[in-house]
Every structure is written in C-alpha cells, then in structure tokens.
GUGUMI-612012 format. One line per 8 residues: for each residue z, x, y of C-alpha. Coordinates in nm, 4 decimals, padded with zeros to 6 digits. Layout:
<pts>
Z X Y  ...
</pts>
This chain:
<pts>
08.2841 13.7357 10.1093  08.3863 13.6343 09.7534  08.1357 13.3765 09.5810  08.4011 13.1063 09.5603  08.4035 13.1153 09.9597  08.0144 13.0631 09.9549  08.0496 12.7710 09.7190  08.2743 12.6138 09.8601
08.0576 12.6572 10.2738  07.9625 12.2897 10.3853  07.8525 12.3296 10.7098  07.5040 12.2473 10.8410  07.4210 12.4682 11.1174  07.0545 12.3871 11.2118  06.9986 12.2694 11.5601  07.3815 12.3053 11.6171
07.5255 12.2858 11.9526  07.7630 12.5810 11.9779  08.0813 12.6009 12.2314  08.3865 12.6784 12.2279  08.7250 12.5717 12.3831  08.8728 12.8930 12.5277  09.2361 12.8327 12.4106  09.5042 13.0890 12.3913
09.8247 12.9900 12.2115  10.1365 13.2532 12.0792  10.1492 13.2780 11.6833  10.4595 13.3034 11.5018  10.5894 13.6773 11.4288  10.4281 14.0106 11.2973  10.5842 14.2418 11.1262  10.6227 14.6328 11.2517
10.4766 14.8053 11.3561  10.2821 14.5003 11.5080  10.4522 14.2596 11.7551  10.3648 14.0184 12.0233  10.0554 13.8662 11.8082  09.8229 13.6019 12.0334  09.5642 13.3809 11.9723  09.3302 13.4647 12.2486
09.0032 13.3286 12.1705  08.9043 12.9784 11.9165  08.5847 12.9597 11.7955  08.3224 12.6123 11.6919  08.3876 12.6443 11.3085  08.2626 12.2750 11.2377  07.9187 12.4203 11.4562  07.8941 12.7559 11.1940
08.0894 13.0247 11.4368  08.1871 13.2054 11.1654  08.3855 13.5062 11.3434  08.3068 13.7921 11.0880  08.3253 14.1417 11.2647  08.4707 14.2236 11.6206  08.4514 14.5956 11.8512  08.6266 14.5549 12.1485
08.4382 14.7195 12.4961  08.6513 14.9630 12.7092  08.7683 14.6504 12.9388  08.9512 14.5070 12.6467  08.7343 14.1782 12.5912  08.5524 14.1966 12.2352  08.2004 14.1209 12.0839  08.1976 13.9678 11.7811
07.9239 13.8582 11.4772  07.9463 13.5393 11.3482  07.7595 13.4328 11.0241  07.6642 13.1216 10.9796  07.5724 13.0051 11.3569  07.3651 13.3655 11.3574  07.5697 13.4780 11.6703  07.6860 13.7893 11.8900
07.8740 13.6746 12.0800  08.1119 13.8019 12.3898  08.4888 13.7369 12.4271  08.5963 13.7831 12.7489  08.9371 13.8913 12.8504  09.0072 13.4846 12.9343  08.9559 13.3697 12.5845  08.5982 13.2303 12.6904
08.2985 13.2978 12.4412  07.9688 13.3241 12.5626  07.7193 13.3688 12.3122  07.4819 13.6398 12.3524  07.1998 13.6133 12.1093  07.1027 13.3744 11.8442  06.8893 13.5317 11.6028  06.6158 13.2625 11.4432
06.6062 13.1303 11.1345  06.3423 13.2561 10.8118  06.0584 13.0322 10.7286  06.2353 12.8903 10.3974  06.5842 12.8290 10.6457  06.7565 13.1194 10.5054  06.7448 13.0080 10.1857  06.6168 13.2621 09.9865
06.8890 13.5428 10.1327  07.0958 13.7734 09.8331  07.4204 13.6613 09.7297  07.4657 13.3888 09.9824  07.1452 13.1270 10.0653  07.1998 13.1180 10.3689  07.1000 13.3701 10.6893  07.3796 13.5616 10.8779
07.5077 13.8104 11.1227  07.7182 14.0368 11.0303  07.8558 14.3492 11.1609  07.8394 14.4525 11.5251  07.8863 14.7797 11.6684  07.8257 14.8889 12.0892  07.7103 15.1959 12.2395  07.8036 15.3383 12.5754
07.5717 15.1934 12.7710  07.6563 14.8167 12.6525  07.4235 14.7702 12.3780  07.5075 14.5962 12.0856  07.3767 14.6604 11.7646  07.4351 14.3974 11.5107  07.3239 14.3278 11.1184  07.0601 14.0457 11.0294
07.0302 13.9411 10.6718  06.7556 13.7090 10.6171  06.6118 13.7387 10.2843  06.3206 13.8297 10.4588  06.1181 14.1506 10.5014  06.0617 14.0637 10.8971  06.4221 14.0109 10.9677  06.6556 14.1790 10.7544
06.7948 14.4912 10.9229  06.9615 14.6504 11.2105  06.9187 14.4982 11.5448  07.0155 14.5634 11.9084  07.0907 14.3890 12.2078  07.0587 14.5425 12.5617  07.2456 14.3795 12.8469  07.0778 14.0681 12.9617
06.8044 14.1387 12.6844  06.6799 14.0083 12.3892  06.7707 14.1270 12.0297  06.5490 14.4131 11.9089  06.4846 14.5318 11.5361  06.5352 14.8571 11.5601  06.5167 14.9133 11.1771  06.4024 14.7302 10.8664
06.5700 14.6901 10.5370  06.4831 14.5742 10.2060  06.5036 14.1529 10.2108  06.6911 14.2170 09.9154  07.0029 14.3413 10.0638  07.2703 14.1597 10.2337  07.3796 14.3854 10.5064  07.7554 14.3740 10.6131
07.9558 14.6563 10.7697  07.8364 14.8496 11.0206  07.9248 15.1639 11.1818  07.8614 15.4303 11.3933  07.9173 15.8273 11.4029  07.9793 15.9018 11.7501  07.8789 16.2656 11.7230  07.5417 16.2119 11.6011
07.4608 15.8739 11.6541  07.3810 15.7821 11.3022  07.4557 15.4436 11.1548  07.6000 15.3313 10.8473  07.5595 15.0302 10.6980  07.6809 14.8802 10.3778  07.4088 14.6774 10.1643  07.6901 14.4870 09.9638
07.4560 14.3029 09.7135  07.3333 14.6063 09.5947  07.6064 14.8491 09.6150  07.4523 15.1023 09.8559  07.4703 15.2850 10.1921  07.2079 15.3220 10.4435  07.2130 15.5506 10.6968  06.9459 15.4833 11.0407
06.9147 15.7577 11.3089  07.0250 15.6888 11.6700  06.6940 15.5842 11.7692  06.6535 15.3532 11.4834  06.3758 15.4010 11.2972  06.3454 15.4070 10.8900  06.6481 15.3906 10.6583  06.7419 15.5949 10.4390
06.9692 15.5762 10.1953  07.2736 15.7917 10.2346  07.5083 15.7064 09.9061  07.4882 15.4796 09.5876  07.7238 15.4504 09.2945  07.9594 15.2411 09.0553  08.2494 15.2661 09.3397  07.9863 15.1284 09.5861
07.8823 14.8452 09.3556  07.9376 14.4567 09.3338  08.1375 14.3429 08.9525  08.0954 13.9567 09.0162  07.9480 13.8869 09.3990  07.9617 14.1826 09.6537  08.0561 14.5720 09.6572  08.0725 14.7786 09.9590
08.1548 14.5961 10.2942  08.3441 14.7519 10.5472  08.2842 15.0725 10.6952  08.4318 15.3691 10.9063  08.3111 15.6736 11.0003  08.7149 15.8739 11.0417  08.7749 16.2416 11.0306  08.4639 16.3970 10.8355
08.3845 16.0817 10.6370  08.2728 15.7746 10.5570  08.5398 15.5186 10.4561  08.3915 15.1662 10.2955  08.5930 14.9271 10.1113  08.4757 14.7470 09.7742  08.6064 14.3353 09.8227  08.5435 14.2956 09.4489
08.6498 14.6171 09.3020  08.9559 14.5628 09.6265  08.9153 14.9866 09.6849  08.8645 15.1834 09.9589  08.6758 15.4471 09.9548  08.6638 15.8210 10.1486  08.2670 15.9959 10.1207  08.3152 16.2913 10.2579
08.0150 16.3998 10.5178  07.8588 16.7306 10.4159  07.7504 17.0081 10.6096  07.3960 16.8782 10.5870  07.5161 16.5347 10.6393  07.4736 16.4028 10.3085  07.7087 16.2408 10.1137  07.9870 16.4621 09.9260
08.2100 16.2803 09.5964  08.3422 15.9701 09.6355  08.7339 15.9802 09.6200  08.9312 15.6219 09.5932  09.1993 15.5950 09.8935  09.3942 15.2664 09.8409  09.3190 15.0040 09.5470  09.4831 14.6969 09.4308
09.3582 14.5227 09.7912  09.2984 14.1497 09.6932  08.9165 14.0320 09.8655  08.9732 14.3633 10.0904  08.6867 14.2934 10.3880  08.7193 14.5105 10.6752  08.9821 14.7449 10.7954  09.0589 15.0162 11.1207
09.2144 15.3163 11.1370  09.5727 15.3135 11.3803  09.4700 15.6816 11.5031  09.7445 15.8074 11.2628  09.6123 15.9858 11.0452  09.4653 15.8518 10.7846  09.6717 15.4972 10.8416  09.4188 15.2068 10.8435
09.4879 14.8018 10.8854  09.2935 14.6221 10.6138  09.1828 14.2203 10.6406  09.2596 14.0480 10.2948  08.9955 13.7600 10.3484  09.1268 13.5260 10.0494  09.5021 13.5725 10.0887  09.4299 13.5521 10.4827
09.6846 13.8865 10.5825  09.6471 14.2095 10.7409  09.8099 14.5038 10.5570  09.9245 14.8607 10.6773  09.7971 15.1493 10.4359  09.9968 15.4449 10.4903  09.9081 15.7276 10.2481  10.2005 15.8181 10.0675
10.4028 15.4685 10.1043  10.4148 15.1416 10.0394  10.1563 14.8892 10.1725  10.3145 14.6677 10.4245  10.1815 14.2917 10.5173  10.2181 14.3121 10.8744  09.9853 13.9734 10.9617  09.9725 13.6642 10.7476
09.8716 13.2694 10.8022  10.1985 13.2378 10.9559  10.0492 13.4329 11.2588  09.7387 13.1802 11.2634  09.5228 13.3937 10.9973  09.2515 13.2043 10.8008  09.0136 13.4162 10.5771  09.0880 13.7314 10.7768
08.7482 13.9196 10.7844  08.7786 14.1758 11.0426  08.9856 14.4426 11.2256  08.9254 14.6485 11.5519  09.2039 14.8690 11.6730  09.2025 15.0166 12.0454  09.4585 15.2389 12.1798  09.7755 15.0066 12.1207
09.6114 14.6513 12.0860  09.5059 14.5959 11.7534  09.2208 14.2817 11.7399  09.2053 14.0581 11.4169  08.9293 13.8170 11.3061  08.9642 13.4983 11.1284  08.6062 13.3390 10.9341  08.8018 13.0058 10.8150
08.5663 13.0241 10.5250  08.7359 12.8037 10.3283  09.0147 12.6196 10.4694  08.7541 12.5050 10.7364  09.0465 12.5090 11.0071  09.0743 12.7930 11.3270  08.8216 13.0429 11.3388  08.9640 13.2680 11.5668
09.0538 13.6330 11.7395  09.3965 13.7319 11.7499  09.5403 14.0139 11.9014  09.8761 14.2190 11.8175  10.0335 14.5057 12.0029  10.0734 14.8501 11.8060  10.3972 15.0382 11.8069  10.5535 15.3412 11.5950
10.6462 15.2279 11.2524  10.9816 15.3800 11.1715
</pts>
C-alpha cells in the first residue's frame, strides 16, 4: 500500500454498517493465458470493505481480509459476503498504527479443518499479531507481534505448519509455529526493507522457499529454506514491478501472477520471458491487491484504494500459454 493511497483514504469506518450487494457481472477481455474473467462478488467500499487478500476453500468460494472495515470475511460460491469476524478497534481508534493510522486486517490464510488465520495490525501490543478463527468461533490471538509492525502477507508451509508473515514497516519476516506461540524472526535485510513507505508484502512459501515481494523496491524475492529451516541468501526473481502487492504461483514452475495495486493489472512472470499484462481496469480492476490461484480458476482482488469505485473479487479461468 503506497503512502499516496493512505493519503488520499477518506472513509470513516466507525460504527459502520457493513453489507454488500451480491452482484455478478462479465468484465471485458483477459489476455492468455486467462479468459472468461467475472466479477463474482462487490464489496461496501463507501462502509471500509477494503478487499486486501483472498484464499479460496476447496469448494471454490473464497475468504478474504479487508482493511479498513477490520473484516474476514466469506464469499460464497453465489457472490454473497458474509462477514465472519470483526476485530475491535485500539483504545486511541487505530490511530497510532505504523505507516498507516489507521487499524487493519490484512492477510488471511485457512487450514484444513476451516480455520482461518488472519493478520491484525493495531499499533498496539494487545492486538497486533496473528489471529485465528475457528468455524462458528470467535477470533483468537494466537501470537503477538511488536505494535510497531504493520503486518501484511501471510503464508503458510504446508509441510510443517509454520507461518510467514511479512512486517512491511520494518522490512522483516516472522516466522510462528503451527501452534502459534512466540515469533521469531526468520529473515531481515535491505531487499526486505521499505525506501519511502513499505518493503516486504506478499508472501509464498513455493518449491523450497520463501517468495515475498518488495511494493517499493517493486522486486520479488526467492529465500531459499535451509536444511535447518532458516533462511538461506536472498536472490531477486523479477524487478521493475510498479506498487507490486501480492502475487500466486500458476503451478508452472516457477510462473507466478503478480497484482500491480497503483496501475490496477495483473501480470504473468515467466522466468526467462517477457512479462505479460494479462488483467487490467478494463476487466473491472481497481488497486489490484491480491491473487489466489486454484487448479484452473485464478481469483483476483480489487482494494479501490483510491479511485473509491468497485471493491471487488474477480475470477479468470487458467489455460496453457502458448
């Protein structure tokens, strides 16, 4: 989230009343290897849904974070958004949180048995961290970090468990055991850290590493995971990526789709070719913040940070790029 975007945020959130009208509507054309890109879900911008991370659950409907309204929310396979959790507010309103004043959810990740974990930055030493959400429970801190961070990305290995979370005000990675418990931090460094606003942001664990982009350095980065699970060098993958947010691997390889927030598009990184824009606004993207990818279907996130239009969550099918 460049600083410009936070300037520029006029929305009042407190004692909003969220909902959401569940409309899906065609967008105009990909490009391949995407096609048949949807609108399938719209989400209460003017009440602070924010849509800022999605993972999709094996039945094809999607969670998602959203920032501003403090939100996980559920998108079910109709387009219909039920929120899940609201997560309160810090004594001084939010305030006081790093890089943005104001409080926010950010990324979301789900474990087998339907539990969501999600990111809370608060600004406060009670709230910040990582929290989860059972099904039909309430949300959980499972582990505290500093109050200075502002946590964004989130993943998870799926062979140990461990999470990984970006801390993109101060240019770090934490790592948190299965169970939760205290954070450590895993990996630090100038390709990790912010040059005007925010460093690292999203983040993969793919093929022995951890991949995080850097939206004001516009990298992304491969830290390969040692034999004792620490991190190994960091080696730059793709650069040149203007406000690069988050971004999913196609199961290709290395091939990942990366969200552009500022210029609103969705490009293919192939290694060894040319980056291809395969979503833009034209396709109903505004401030694209997040990418899932699931088999075939490939799910895109829109915050409308700025233009203050459609927050929404498109979807796109994924074919063979020839």
């Amino acid at each position: 989230m460049p600083k410009h975007l936070v300037r520029r945020l006029a929305v009042s959130t407190a004692g909003a009343v969220i909902g959401l009208t569940a409309v899906s509507s065609t967008a105009e054309a990909a490009a391949p290897p995407l096609s048949h890109p949807r609108i399938v879900a719209h989400f209460d911008r003017p009440a602070g849904q924010v849509a800022e991370s999605v993972i999709v659950q094996p039945d094809g409907s999607a969670d998602v974070g959203l920032i501003l309204s403090r939100q996980v929310a559920h998108v079910t396979l109709g387009g219909r958004v039920e929120v899940l959790a609201t997560m309160p507010l810090p004594a001084d309103g939010g305030v006081n949180t790093p890089g943005t004043g104001f409080a926010a959810v950010t990324g979301v990740e789900r474990t087998g048995d339907g539990t969501v974990y999600f990111l809370y930055s608060a600004g406060d030493e009670h709230l910040t961290g990582l929290w989860k959400l059972r099904p039909g429970g309430k949300p959980e801190r499972v582990a505290a970090l500093p109050a200075a961070s502002f946590l964004n990305g989130l993943a998870r290995d799926d062979r140990t468990g461990d999470f990984y979370i970006t801390d993109s005000t101060q240019g770090r990675i934490w790592r948190v055991g299965p169970h939760g418990g205290t954070a450590k931090l895993w990996a630090a460094g100038e390709h990790l850290a912010p040059v005007h606003f925010f460093g690292a942001n999203g983040v993969k664990v793919h093929n022995g590493a951890v991949w995080v982009s850097n939206i004001d350095r516009g990298t992304i980065l491969r830290i390969p995971l040692t034999g004792k699970g620490t991190a190994g060098p960091h080696q730059i993958k793709a650069s040149g990526l203007d406000s690069v947010d988050d971004f999913a691997f196609t199961g290709r390889g290395d091939q990942l789709l990366a969200a552009l927030n500022v210029p609103s598009k969705v490009v293919l990184i192939t290694p060894g070719k040319a980056d291809r824009i395969v979503l833009d606004e034209s396709d109903g993207l505004q401030n694209t913040t997040s990418v899932a990818v699931d088999g075939d279907a490939v799910y895109v996130a829109s915050g409308a940070l700025t233009t203050g239009g459609d927050a929404n969550l498109l979807t796109a099918r994924l074919g063979h790029l020839g």
